[in-house]
Backbone as ProteinMPNN parsed JSONL, in Angstrom:
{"seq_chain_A": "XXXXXXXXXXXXXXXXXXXXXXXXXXXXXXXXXXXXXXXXXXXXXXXXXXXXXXXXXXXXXXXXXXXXXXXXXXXXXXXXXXXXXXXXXXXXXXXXXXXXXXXXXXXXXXXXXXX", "coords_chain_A": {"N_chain_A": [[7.736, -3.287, 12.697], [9.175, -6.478, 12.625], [11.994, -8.091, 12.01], [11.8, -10.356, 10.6], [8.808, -10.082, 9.872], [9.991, -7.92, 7.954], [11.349, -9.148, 6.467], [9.472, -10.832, 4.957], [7.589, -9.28, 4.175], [9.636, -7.974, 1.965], [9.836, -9.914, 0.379], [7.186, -10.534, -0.458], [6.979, -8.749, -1.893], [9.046, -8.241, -3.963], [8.074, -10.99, -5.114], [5.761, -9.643, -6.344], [6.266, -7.587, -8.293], [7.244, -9.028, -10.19], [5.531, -9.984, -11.486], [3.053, -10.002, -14.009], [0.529, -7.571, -13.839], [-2.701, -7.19, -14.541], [-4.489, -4.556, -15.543], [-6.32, -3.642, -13.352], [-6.16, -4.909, -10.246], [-7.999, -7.054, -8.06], [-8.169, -7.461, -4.556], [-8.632, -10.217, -4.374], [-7.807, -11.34, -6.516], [-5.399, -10.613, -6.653], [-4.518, -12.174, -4.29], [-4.925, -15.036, -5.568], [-2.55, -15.114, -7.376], [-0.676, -14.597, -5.443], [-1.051, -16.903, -4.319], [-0.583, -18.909, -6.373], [2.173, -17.833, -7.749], [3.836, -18.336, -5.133], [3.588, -20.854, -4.014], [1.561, -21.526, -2.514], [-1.402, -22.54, -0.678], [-4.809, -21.535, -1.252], [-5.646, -20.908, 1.021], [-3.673, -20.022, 2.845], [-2.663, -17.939, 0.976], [-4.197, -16.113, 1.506], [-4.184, -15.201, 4.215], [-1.747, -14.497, 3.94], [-1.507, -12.173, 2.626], [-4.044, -10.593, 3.97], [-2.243, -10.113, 5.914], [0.066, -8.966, 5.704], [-1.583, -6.426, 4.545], [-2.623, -5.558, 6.525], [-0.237, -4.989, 8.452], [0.819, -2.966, 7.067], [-1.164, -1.117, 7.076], [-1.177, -1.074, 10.128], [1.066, 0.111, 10.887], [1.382, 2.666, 9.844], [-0.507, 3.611, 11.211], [0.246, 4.229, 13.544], [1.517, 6.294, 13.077], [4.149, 6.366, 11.665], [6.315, 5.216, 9.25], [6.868, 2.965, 5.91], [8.942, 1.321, 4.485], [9.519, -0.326, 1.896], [11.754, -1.907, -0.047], [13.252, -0.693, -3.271], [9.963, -0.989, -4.09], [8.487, 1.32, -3.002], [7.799, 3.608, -0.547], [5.607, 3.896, 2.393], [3.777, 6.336, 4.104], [2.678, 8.744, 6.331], [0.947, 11.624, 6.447], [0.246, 14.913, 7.458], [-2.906, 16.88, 8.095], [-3.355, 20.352, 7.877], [-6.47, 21.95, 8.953], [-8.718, 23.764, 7.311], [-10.979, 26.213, 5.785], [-13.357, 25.373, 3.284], [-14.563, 26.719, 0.187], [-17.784, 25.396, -1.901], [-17.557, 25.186, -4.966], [-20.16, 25.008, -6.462], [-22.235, 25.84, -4.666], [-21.802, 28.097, -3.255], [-20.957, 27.451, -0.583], [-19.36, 27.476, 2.188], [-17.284, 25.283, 4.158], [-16.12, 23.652, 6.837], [-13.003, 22.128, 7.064], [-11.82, 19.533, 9.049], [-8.537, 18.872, 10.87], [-6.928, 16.255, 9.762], [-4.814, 13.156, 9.32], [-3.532, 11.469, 6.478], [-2.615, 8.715, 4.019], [-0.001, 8.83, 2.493], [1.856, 7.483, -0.47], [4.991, 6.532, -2.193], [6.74, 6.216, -4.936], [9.198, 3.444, -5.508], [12.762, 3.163, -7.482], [13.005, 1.216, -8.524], [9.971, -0.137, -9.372], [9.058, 2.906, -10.512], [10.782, 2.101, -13.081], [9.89, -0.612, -14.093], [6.779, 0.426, -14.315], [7.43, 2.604, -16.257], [8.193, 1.273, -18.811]], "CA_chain_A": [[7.828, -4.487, 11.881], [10.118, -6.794, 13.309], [12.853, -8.775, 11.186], [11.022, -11.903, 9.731], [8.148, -9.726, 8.657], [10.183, -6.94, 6.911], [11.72, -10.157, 5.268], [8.188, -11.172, 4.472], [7.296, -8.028, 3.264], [10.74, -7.563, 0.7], [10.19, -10.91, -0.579], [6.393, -10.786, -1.401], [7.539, -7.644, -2.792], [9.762, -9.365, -5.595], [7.297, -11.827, -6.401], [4.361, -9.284, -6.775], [6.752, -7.42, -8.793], [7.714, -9.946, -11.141], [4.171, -10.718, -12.107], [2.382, -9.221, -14.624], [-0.208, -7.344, -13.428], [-3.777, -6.231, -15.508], [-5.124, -2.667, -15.313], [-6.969, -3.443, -12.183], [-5.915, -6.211, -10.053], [-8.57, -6.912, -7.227], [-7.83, -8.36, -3.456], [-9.268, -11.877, -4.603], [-6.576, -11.21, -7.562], [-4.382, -10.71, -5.347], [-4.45, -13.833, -3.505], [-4.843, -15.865, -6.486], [-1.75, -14.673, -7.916], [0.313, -14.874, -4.44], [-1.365, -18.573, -4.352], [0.575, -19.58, -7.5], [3.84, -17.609, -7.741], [4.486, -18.676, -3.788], [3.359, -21.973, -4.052], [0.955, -21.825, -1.121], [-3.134, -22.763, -0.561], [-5.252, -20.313, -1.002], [-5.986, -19.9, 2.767], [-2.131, -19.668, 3.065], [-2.162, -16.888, 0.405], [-5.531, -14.785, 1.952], [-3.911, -14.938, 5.065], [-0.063, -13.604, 3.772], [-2.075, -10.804, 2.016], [-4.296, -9.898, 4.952], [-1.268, -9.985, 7.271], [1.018, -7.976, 4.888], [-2.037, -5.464, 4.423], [-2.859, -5.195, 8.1], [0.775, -4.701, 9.181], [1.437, -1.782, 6.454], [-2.014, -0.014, 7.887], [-0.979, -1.146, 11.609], [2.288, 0.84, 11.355], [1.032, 4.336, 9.261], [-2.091, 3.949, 12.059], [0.732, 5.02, 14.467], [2.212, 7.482, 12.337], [5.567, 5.529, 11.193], [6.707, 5.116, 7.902], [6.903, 1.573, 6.021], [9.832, 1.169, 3.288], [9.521, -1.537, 0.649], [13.236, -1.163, -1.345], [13.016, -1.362, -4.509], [8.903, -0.952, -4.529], [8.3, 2.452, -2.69], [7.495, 4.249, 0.866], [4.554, 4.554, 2.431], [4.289, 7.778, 5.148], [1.341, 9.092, 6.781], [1.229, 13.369, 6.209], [-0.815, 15.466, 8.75], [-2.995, 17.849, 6.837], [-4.354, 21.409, 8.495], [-7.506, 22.14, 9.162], [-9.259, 24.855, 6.706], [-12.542, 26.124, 5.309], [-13.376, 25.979, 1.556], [-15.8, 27.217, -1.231], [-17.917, 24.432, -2.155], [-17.916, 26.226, -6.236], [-21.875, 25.085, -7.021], [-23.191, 26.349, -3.78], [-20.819, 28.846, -2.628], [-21.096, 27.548, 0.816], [-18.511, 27.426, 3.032], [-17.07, 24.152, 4.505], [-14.639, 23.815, 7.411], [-12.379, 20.417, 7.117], [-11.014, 19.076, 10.211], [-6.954, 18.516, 10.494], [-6.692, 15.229, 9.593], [-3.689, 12.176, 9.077], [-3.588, 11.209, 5.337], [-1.637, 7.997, 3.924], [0.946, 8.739, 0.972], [2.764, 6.49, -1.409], [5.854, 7.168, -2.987], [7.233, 4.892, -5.611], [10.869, 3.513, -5.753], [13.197, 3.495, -8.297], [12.467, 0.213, -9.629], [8.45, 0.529, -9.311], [9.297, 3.45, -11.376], [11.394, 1.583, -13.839], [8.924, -0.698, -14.283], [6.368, 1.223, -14.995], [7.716, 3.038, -17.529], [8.403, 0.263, -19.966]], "C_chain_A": [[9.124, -5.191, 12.275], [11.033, -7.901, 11.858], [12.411, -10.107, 10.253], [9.631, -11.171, 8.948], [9.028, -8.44, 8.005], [11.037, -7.944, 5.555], [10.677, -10.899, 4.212], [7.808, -10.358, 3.36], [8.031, -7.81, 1.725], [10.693, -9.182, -0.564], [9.013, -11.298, -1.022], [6.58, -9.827, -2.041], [8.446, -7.762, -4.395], [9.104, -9.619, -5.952], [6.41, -10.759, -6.941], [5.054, -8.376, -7.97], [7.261, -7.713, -10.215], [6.391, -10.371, -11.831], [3.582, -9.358, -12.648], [1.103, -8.817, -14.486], [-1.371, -7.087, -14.502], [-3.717, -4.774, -14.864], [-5.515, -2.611, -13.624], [-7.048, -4.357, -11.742], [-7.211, -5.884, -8.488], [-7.507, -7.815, -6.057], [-7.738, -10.166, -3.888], [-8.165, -11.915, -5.701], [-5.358, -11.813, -7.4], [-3.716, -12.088, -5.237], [-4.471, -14.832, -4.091], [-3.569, -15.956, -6.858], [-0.564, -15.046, -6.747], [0.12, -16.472, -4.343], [-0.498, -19.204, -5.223], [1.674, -19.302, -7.152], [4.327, -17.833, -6.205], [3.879, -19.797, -3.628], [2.346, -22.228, -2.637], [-0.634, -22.086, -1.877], [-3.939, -21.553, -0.586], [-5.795, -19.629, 0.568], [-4.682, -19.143, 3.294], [-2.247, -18.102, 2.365], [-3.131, -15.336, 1.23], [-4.684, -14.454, 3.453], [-2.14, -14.132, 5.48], [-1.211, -12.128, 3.44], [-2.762, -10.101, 3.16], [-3.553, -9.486, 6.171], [-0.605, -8.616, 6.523], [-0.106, -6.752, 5.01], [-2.214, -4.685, 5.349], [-1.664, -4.556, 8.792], [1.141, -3.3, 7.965], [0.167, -0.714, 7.489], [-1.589, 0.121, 9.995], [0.021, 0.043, 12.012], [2.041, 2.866, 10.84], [-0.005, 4.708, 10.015], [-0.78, 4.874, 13.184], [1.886, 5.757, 13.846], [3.849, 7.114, 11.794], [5.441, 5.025, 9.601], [6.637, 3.605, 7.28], [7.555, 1.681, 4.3], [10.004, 0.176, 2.657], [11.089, -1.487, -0.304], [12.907, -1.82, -2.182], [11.45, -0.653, -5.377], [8.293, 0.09, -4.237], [8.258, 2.478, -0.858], [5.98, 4.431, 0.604], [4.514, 5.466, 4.006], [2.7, 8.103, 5.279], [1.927, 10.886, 6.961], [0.285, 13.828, 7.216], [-1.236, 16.576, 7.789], [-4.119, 19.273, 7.573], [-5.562, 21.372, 8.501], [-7.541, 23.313, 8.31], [-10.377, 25.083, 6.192], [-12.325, 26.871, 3.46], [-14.403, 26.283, 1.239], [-16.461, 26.057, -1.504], [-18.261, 25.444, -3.268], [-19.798, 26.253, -6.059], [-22.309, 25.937, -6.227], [-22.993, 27.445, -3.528], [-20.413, 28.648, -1.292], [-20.081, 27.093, 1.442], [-17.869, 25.959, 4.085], [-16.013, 23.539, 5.155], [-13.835, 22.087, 7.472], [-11.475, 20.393, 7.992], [-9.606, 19.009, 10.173], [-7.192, 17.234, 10.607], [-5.259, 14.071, 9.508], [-4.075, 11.879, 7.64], [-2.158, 10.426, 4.568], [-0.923, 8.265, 2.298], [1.519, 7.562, 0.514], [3.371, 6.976, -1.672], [6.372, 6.203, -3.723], [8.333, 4.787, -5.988], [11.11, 3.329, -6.835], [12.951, 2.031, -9.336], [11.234, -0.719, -9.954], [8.532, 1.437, -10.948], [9.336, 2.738, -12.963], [10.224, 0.714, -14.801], [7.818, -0.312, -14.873], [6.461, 1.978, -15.978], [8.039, 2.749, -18.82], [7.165, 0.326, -20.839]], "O_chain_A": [[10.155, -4.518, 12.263], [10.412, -8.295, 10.871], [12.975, -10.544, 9.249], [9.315, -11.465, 7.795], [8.218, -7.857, 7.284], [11.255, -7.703, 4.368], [10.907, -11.369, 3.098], [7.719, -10.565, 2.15], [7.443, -7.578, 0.669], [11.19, -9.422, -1.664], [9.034, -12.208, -1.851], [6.248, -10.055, -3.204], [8.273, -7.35, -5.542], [8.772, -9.123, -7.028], [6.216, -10.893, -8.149], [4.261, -8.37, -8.912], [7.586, -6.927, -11.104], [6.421, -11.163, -12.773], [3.551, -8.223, -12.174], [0.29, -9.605, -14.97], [-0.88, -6.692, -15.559], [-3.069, -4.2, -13.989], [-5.11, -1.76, -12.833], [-7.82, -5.145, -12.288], [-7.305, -4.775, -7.962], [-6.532, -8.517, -6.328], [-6.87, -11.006, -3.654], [-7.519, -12.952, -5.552], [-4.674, -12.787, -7.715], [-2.842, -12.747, -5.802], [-4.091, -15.818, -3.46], [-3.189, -17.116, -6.694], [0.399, -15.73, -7.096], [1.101, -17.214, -4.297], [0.315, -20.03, -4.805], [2.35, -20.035, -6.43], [5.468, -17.395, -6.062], [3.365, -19.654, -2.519], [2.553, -23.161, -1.861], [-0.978, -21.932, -3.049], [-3.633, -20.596, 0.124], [-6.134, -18.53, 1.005], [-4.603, -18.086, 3.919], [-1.971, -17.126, 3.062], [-2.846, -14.151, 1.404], [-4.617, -13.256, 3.727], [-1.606, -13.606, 6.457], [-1.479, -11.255, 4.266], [-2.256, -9.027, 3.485], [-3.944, -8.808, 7.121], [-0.837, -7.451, 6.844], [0.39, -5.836, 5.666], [-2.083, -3.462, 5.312], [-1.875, -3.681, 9.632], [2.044, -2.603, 8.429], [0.466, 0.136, 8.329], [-1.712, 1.055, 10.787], [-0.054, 0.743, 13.021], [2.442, 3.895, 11.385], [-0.551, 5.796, 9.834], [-0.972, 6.045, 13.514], [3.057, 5.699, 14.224], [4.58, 8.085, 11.601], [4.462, 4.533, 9.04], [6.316, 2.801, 8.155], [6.947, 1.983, 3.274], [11.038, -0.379, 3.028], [11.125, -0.814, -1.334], [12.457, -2.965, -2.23], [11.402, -0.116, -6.483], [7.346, 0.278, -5.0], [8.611, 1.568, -0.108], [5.312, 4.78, -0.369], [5.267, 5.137, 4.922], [1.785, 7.784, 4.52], [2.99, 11.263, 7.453], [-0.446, 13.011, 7.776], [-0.508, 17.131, 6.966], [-5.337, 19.179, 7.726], [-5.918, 20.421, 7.805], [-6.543, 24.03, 8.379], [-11.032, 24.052, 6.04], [-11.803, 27.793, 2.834], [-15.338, 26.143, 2.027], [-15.604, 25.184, -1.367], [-18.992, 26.4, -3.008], [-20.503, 27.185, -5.671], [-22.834, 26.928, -6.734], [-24.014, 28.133, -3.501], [-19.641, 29.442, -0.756], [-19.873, 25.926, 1.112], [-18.587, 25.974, 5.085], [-15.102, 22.977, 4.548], [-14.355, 21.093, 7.978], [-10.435, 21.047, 7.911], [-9.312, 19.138, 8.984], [-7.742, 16.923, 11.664], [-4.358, 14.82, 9.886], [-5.283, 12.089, 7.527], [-1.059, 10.965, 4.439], [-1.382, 7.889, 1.219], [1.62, 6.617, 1.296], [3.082, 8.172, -1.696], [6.508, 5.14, -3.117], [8.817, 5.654, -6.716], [10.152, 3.241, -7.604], [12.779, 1.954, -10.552], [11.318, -1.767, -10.594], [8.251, 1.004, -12.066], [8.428, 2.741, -13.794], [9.757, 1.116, -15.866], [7.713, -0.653, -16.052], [5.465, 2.064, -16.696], [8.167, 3.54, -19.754], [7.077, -0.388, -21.838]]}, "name": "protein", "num_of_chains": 1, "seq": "XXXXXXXXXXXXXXXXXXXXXXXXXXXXXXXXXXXXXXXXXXXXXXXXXXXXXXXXXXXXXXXXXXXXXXXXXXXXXXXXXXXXXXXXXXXXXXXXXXXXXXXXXXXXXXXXXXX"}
């Protein structure tokens, strides 16, 4: 992520921050919401949001971290390969080693939240 978008990034990060979210905000939400509080068109806003979304998955696709301050980390974990129990059946079920994307949420995410 090069210097203009991690500035991108920290400063839709504020606004989305600052806005009061519902229970369950959708994409189309989303973009509504970035449309207003950033004063842009809604093609303007679909196209911050699909950039911003694309460049967090672009960078955890090649295993690199992506730090929001303020709003959290996101980290990609590597997860063994092993075989489980499926309970109902009993049957046995080997799961590949896989990549798997975490969140972690910063301190004023947190904060937030806990109000």
């Amino acid at each position: 992520m090069c210097a203009g978008q991690a500035f991108f990034a920290e400063d839709l990060t504020k606004k989305l921050i600052s806005i009061n979210l519902s229970p369950e905000v959708t994409k189309r939400q989303l973009i509504d919401l970035v449309a207003r509080k950033a004063h842009l068109t809604k093609r303007g806003a679909t196209e911050a949001v699909d950039v911003f979304l694309n460049e967090i998955g672009r960078v955890l696709s090649k295993g690199e971290k992506v730090v929001l301050s303020g709003f959290g980390t996101f980290r990609v974990i590597s997860m063994k390969g092993k075989t489980v129990k499926i309970p109902n059946t009993d049957k046995m079920v080997t799961i590949k080693p896989h990549r798997s994307p975490r969140f972690t949420p910063g301190k004023r995410l947190k904060r937030q939240v806990a109000r």
